[in-house]
C-alpha positions as CSV (number, residue, x, y, z in Angstrom):
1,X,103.0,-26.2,56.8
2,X,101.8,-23.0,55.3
3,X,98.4,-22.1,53.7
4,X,99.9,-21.4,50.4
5,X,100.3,-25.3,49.5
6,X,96.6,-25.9,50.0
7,X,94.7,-24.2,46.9
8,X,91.7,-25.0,45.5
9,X,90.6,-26.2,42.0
10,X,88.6,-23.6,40.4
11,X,85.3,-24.6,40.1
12,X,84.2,-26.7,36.9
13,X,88.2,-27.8,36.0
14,X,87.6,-31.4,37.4
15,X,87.0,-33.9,34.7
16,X,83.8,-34.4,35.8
17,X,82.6,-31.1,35.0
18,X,84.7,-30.7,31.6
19,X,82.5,-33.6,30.4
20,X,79.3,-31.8,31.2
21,X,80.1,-29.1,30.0
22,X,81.2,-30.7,26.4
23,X,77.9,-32.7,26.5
24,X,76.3,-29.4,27.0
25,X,77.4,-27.9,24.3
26,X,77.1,-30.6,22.0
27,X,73.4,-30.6,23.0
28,X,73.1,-26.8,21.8
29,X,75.1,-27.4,18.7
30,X,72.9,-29.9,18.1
31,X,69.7,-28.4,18.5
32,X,70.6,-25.1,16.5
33,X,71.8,-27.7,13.5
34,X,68.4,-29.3,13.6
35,X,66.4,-26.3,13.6
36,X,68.6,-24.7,10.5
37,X,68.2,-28.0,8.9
38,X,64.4,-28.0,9.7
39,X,63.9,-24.6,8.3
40,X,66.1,-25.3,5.2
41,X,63.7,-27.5,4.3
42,X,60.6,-25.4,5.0
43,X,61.8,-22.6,3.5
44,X,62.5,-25.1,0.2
45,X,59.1,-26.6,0.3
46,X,57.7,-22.9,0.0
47,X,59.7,-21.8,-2.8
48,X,59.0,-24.7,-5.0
49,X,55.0,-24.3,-4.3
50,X,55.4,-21.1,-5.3
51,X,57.2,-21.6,-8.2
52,X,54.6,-24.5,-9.6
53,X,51.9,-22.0,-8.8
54,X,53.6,-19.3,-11.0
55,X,54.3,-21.7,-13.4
56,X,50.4,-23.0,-13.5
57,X,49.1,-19.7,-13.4
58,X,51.0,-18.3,-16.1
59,X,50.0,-21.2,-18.2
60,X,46.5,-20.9,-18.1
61,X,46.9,-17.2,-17.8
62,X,49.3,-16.2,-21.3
63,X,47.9,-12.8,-21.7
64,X,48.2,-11.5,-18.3
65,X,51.1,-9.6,-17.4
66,X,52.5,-10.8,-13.9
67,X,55.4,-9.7,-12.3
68,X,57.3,-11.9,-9.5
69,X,55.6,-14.4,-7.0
70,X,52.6,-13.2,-9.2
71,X,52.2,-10.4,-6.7
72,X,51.9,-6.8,-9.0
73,X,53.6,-4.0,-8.4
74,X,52.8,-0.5,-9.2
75,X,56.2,1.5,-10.7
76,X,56.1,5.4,-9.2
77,X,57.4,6.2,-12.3
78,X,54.4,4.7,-14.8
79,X,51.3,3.7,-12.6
80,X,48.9,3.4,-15.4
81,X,51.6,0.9,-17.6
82,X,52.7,-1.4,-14.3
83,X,49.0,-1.1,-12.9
84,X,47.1,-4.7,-11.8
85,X,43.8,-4.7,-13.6
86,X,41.9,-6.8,-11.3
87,X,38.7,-6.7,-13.8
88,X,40.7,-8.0,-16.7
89,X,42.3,-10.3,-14.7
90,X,38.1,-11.5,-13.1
91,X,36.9,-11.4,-16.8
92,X,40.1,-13.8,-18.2
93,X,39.3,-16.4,-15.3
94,X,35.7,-16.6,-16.0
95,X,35.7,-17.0,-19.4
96,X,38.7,-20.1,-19.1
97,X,36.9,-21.4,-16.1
98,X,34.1,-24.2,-16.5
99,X,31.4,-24.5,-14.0
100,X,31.9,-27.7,-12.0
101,X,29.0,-30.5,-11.8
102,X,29.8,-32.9,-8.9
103,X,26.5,-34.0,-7.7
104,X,24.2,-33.4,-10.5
105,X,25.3,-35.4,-13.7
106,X,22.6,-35.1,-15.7
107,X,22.7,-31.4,-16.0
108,X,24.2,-29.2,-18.0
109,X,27.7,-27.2,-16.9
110,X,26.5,-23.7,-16.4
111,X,22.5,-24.8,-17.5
112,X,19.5,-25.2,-15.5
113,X,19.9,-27.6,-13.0
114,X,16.2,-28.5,-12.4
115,X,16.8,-32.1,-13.3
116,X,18.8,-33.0,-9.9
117,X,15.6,-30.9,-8.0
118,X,12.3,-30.7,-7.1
119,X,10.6,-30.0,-10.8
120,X,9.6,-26.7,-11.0
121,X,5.9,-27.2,-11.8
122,X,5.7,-29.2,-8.5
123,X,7.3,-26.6,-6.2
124,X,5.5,-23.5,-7.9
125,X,1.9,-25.1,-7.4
126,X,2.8,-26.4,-3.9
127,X,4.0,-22.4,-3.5
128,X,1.1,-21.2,-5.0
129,X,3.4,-18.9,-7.2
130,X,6.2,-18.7,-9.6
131,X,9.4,-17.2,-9.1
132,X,10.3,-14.4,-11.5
133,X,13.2,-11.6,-10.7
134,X,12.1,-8.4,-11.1
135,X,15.2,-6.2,-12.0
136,X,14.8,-2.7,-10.9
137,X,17.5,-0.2,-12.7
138,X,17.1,3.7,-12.5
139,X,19.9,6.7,-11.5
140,X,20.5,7.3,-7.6
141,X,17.3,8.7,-6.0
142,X,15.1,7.7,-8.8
143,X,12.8,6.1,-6.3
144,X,14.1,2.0,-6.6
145,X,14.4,0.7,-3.3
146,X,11.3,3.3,-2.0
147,X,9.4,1.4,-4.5
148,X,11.0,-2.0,-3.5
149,X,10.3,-2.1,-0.2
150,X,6.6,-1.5,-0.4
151,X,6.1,-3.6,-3.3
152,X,7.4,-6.2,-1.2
153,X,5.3,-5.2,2.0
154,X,2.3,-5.8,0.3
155,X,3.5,-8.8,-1.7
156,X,4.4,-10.2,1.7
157,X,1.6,-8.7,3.9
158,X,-1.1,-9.1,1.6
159,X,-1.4,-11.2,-1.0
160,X,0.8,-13.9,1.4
161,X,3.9,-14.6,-1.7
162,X,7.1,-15.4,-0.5
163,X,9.4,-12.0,-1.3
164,X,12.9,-11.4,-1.1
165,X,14.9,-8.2,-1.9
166,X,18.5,-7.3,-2.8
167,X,19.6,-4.0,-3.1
168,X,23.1,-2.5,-2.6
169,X,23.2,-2.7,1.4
170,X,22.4,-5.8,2.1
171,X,24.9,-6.9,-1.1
172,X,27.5,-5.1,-0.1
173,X,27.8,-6.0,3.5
174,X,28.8,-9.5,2.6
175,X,28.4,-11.3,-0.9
176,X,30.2,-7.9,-2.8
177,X,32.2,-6.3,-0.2
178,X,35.0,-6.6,-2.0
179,X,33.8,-4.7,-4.6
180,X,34.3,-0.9,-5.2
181,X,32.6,1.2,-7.2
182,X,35.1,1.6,-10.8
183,X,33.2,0.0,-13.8
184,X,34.8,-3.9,-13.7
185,X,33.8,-3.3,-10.5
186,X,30.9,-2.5,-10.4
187,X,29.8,-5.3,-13.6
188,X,30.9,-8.0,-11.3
189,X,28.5,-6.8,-8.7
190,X,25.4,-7.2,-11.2
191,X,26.9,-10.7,-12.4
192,X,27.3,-11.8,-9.2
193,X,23.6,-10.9,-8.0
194,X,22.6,-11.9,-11.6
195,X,23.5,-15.4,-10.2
196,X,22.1,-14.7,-7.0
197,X,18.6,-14.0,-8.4
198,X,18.9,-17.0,-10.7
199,X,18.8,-19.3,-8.1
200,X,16.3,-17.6,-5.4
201,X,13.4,-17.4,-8.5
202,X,14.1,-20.7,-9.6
203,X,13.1,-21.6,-5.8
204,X,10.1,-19.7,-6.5
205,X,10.3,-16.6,-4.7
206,X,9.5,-13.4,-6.3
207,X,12.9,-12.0,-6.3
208,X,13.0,-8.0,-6.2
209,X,16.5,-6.1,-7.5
210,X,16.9,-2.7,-6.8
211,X,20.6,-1.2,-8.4
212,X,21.4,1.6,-10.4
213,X,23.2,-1.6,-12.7
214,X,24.2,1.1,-14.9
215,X,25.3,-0.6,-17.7
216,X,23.3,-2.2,-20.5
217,X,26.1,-5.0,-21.1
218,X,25.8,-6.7,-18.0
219,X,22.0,-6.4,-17.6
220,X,21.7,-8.0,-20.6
221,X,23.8,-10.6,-19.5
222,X,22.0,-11.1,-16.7
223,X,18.6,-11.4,-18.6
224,X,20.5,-14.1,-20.6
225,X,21.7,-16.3,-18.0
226,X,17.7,-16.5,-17.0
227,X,17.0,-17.0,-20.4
228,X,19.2,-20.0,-20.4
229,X,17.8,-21.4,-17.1
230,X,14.1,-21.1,-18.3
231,X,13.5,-18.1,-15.6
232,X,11.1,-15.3,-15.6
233,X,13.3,-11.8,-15.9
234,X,11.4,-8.4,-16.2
235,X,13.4,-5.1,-16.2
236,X,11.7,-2.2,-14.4
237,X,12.8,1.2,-15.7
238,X,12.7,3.7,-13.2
239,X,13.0,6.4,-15.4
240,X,14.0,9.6,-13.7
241,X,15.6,13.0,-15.6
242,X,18.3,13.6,-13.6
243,X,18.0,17.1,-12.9
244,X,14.4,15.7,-10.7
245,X,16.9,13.4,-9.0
246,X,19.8,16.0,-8.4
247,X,16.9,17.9,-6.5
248,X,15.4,14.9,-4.5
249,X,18.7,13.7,-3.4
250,X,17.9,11.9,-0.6
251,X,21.0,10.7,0.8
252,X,23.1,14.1,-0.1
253,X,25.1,12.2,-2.2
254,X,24.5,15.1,-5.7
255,X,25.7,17.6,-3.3
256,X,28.9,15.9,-2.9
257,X,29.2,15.3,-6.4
258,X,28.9,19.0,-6.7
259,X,31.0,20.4,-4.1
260,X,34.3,17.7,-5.9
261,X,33.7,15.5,-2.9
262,X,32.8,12.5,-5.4
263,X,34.0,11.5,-9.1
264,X,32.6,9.1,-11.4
265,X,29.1,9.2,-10.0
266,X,26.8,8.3,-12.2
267,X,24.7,9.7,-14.2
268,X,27.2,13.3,-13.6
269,X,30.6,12.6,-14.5
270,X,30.4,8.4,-14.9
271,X,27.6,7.0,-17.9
272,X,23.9,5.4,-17.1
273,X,23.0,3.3,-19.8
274,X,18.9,2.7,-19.8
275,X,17.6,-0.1,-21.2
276,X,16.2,-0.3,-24.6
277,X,13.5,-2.9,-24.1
278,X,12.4,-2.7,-20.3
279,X,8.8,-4.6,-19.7
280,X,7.9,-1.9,-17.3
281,X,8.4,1.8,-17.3
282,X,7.7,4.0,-13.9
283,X,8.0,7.5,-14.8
284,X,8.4,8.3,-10.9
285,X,8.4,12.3,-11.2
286,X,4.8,11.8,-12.4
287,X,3.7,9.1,-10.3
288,X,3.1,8.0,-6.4
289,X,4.8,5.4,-5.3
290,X,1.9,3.2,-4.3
291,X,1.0,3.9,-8.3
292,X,4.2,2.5,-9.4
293,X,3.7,-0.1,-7.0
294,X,0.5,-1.3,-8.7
295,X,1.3,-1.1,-12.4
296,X,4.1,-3.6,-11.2
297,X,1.5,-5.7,-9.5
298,X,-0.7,-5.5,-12.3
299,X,2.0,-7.3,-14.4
300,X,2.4,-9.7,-11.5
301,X,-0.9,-10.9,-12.2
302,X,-0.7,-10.8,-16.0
303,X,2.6,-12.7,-16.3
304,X,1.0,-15.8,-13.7
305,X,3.1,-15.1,-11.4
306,X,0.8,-15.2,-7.8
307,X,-0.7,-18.3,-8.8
308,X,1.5,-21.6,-8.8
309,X,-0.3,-22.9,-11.9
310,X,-1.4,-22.8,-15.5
311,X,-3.4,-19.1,-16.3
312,X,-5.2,-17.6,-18.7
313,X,-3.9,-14.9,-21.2
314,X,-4.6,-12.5,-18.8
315,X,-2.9,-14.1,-15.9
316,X,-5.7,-15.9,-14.2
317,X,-5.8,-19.2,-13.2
318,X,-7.8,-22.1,-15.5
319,X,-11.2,-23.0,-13.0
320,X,-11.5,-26.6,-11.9
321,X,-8.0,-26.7,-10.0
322,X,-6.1,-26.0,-13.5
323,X,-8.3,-29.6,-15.0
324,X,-9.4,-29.7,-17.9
325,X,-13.3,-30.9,-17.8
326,X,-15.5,-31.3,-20.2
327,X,-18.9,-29.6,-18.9
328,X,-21.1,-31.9,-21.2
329,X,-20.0,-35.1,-19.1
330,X,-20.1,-36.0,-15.7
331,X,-17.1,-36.9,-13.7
332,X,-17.9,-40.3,-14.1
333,X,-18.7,-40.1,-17.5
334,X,-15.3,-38.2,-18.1
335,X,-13.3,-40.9,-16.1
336,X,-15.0,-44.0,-18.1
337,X,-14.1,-42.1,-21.5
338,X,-10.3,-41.8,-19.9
339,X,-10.4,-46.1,-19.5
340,X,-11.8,-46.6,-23.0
């Protein structure tokens, strides 16, 4: 008997094997099946969210032009026609959205909402001060935040008033750092700390603003939402020629605008609108800062504002703890009238 009548099965041709190997593959087809089927059904679920968003937004959105996915694009061919204007598109939002009162039903959408807190009269007395914002505007260099931050110093240091300030850095770094510098821009940044201010005076801190705001539109608008709120708003002029300013320039930035390193830079090739009716003027290229620090405190102290309660004309409080009393009767006297 010869080798050659002994061979061997090659390996995994037993019955045995064939079936694992079937039950194998069945697993795999199996598994790529389910995933396909899995991400079918994902990739479904996404397209019709997508599709009720367009169709929402477009609804409550008929004048804006959207392209697919609602995602703009910008044609190589025609920028300025395909363009996304992101401060139209702000400005159409705002005026379709309604502010939202969840906790506080008694006030009004968008109003004061002084009803659902501490009454104001209460917390200014306890404070021993009112809150007012004091809206500084002026060209770069004109002196604001120099001014700013001493009139807060001494607020704070001296006269013991709870003072907060906003200027462009500590704005920018978090609450509008989103925001450049073109002009929709740029008006959503002064509505935004419009807002802001709103709600840190009616806490009664003495709110200080210090940006170049240059338009007159939204710092009017601004000066209307305290309006409507019942808040103390003063505008603060810094009023500043700009050739004085283009030779301070303190932060180098008028050099740049004249070497072509910046455009629109207010003031030079961008518009400052001043305001028309500002309570305080601070001619600074004729004044010391700590001068234009007190004609700002001066009005302070005529407005009411250091003293939590009731003044006088001329911004003093009323003797007596802000009583009334009648100096021909005692206490006594005065209570006993009050019973009758």
């Amino acid at each position: 008997m010869t080798s050659s009548q002994y061979k061997y099965s090659p390996l995994g041709t037993s019955e045995t094997g064939r079936r694992g190997e079937n039950e194998l593959d069945n697993s795999d087809n199996f598994s790529k099946k389910r995933d396909i089927c899995i991400g079918f059904v994902v990739l479904s679920a996404i397209v019709y969210v997508l599709a009720r968003a367009g169709s929402v937004h477009n609804s409550n959105c008929p004048d804006l032009q959207v392209v697919q996915n609602d995602f703009p694009t910008v044609s190589s061919k025609n920028t300025e026609s395909t363009a996304f204007d992101i401060g139209k598109y702000r400005e159409q939002l705002l005026a379709q959205s309604k502010p939202y009162i969840i906790e506080c039903a008694a006030a009004e959408g968008g109003g004061s909402q002084e009803v659902c807190h501490l009454p104001r009269e209460k917390r200014y007395a306890a404070l021993n001060q009112k809150g007012v914002t004091l809206w500084m505007t002026g060209l770069s260099g004109s002196g604001k935040s120099t001014i700013a931050t001493l009139l807060e110093e001494q607020l704070v240091l001296q006269h013991g008033k709870s003072v907060y300030r906003l200027d462009g850095d500590n704005i920018r770094t978090g609450l509008n750092r989103d925001l450049g510098f073109s002009k929709a821009d740029r008006g959503e940044s002064v509505r935004r700390v419009g807002e802001l201010s709103c709600l840190f005076t009616d806490s009664g801190t003495i709110t200080i603003v210090s940006l170049v705001s240059p338009y007159l539109a939204d710092r009017d608008a601004v000066r209307k939402r305290h309006e409507e709120q019942g808040l103390k708003f003063l505008e603060v002029f810094v009023d500043v020629p700009l050739s004085v300013v283009q030779e301070r320039d303190p932060k180098g930035l008028y050099a740049k605008v004249a070497a072509g390193q910046l455009k629109g830079f207010t003031g030079v090739d961008d518009p400052y609108e001043p305001p028309l009716h500002p309570e305080i003027v601070l001619p600074t290229d004729g004044m010391t800062v700590q001068q234009s620090v007190d004609v700002i405190l001066r009005t302070l102290v005529r407005e009411g504002v250091l003293v939590g309660g009731p003044t006088l004309p001329n911004g003093l409080p009323y003797p007596d703890g802000d009583e009334i009393v009648d100096l021909l009767l005692s206490p006594e006297q005065a209570r006993r009238q009050q019973q009758v």
